[in-house]
C-alpha positions as CSV (number, residue, x, y, z in Angstrom):
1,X,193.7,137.9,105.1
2,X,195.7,134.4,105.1
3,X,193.7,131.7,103.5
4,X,193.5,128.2,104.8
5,X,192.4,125.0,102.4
6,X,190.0,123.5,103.1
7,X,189.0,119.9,101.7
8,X,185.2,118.9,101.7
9,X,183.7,115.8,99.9
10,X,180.3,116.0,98.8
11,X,178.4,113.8,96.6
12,X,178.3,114.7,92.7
13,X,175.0,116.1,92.4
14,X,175.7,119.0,95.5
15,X,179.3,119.7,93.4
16,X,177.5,120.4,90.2
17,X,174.8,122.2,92.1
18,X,178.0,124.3,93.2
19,X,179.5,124.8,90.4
20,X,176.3,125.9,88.7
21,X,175.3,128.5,91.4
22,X,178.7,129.8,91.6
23,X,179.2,130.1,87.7
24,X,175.3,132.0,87.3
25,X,176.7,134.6,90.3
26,X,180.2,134.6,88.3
27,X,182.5,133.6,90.9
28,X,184.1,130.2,91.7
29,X,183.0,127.7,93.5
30,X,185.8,128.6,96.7
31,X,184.0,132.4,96.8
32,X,180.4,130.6,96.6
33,X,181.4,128.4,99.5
34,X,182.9,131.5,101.1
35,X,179.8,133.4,101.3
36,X,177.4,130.7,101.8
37,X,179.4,130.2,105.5
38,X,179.3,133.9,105.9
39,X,176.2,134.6,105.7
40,X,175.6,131.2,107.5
41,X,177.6,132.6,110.8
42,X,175.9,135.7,110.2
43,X,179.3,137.8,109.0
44,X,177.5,139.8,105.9
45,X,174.8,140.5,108.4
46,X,177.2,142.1,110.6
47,X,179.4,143.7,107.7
48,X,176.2,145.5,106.1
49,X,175.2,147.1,109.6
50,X,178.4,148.2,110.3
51,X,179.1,149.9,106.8
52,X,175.4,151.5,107.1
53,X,175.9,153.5,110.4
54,X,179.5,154.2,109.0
55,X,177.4,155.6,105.9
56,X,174.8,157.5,108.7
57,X,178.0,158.7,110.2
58,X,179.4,160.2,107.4
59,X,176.2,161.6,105.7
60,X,174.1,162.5,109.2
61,X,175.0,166.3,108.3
62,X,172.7,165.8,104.7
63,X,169.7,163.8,106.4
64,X,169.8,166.5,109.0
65,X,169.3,169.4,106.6
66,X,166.8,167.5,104.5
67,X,164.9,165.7,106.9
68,X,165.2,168.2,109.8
69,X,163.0,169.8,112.4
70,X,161.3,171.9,110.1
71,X,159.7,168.3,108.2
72,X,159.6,166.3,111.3
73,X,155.4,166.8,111.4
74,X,155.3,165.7,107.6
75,X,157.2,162.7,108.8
76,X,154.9,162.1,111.5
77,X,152.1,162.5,109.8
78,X,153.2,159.7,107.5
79,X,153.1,157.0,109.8
């Protein structure tokens, strides 16, 4: 994916607040950014659902046989 700069002033205390975040999650400062206006718009959201019915897709074969018709009145019974 192209990138695009993007320049943003803030005052000095929300740049070292920055700075600090990013360096305890060890990225820098433009991936901290990054995320923080992903999950802002709701993108990781979006990317996590998507990946988890990909994963259901996939692996719907193994829940089936493990969590089948012969143990849906445990299941039941659970709730």
């Amino acid at each position: 994916m192209a990138k695009t700069q993007l320049n943003v002033r803030v005052d000095e205390g929300t740049a070292r607040a920055a700075r600090e975040r990013a360096l305890a999650r060890g990225m820098s400062v433009n991936r901290y950014i990054e995320e923080l206006v992903r999950q802002d718009t709701g993108e990781v959201g979006h990317t996590f659902v998507e990946a988890a019915a990909d994963f259901m897709k996939q692996y719907e074969s193994v829940f089936a046989d493990e969590f089948g018709a012969e143990n849906e009145g445990t299941r039941e019974g659970r709730r």
